[in-house]
C-alpha positions as CSV (number, residue, x, y, z in Angstrom):
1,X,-8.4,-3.6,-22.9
2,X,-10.3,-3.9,-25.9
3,X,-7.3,-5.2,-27.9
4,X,-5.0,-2.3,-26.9
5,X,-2.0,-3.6,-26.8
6,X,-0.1,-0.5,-25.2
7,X,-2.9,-0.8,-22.3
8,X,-2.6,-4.5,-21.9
9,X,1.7,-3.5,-21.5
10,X,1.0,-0.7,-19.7
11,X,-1.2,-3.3,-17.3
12,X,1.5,-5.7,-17.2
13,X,4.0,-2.7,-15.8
14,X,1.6,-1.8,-13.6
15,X,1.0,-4.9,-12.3
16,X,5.3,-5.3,-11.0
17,X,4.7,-1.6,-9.8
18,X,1.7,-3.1,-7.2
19,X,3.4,-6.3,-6.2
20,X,6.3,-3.8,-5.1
21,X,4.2,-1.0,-3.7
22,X,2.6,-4.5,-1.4
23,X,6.2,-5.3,-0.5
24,X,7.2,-2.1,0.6
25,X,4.0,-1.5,2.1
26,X,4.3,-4.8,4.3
27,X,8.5,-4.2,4.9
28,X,7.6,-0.3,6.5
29,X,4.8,-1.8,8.7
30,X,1.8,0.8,7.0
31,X,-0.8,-1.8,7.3
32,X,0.0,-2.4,11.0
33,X,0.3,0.8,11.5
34,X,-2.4,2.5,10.3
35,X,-5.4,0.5,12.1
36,X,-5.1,3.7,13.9
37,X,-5.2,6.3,11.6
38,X,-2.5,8.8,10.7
39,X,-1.0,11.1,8.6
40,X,1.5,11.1,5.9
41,X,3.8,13.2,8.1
42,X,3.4,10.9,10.9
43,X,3.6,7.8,9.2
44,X,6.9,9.2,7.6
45,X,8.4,10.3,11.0
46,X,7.4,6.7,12.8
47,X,9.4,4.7,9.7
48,X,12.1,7.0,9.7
49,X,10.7,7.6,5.5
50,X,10.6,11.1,3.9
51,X,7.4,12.8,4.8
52,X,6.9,14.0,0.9
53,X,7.5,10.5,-0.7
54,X,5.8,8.8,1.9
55,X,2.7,10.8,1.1
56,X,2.6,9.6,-3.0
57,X,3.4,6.0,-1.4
58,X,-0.4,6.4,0.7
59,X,-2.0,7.9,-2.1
60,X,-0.6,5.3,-4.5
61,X,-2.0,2.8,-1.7
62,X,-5.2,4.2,-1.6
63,X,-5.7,4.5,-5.1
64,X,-4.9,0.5,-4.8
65,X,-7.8,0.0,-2.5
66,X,-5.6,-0.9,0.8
67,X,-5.6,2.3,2.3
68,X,-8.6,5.0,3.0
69,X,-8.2,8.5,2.9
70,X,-10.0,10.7,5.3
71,X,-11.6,13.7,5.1
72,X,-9.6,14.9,8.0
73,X,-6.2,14.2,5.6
74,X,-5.5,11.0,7.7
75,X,-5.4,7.2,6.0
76,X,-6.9,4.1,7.8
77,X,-6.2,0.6,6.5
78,X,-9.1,-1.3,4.6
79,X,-10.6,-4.8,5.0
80,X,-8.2,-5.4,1.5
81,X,-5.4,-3.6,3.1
82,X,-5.5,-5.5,6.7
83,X,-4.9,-8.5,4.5
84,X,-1.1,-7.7,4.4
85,X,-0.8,-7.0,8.3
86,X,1.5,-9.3,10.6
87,X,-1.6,-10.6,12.3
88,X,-3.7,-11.7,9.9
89,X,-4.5,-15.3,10.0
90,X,-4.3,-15.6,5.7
91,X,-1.2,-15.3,5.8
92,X,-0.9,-13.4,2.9
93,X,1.5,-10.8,3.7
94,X,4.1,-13.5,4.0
95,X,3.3,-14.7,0.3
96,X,3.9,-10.8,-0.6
97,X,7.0,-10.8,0.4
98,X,7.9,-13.6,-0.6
99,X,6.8,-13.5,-4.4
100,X,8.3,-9.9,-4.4
């Protein structure tokens, strides 16, 4: 951000955007859910989500590095990603939600 200062704004939006995108990821249960992978329309059925936004949320999530997409169209969780799942012994997906 070679003194940019719209970038280093646009970075600081961004950054809100994420911490939200982690909260909502962590509230709808994607991380847990998708140690199996699945599809957008699947995912969107089993959280009760529409199947259109829920696919934008994945990419977004993927684009993020928490979330893989397959070749086959379906999504898998990463080792980043699994981070934010119930289980995890970091903890972390407690401190996303509540910091967001």
């Amino acid at each position: 951000m070679e003194n940019n200062p719209v970038a280093e704004v646009v970075w600081m939006v961004r950054g809100a955007w994420m911490t939200m995108a982690l909260r909502a990821g962590c509230r709808l249960g994607v991380f847990d859910r998708l140690v199996e992978p699945d599809t957008p329309a699947g995912l969107a059925e089993a959280t009760a989500c529409d199947e259109g936004a829920m696919a934008r949320f994945m990419t977004a999530l993927a684009t993020l590095g928490l979330l893989e997409e397959r070749s086959d169209g379906t999504y898998i969780v990463t080792e980043l990603g699994s981070t934010l799942t119930e289980t995890h012994p970091s903890g972390v997906r407690s401190l996303a939600l509540m910091q967001s």
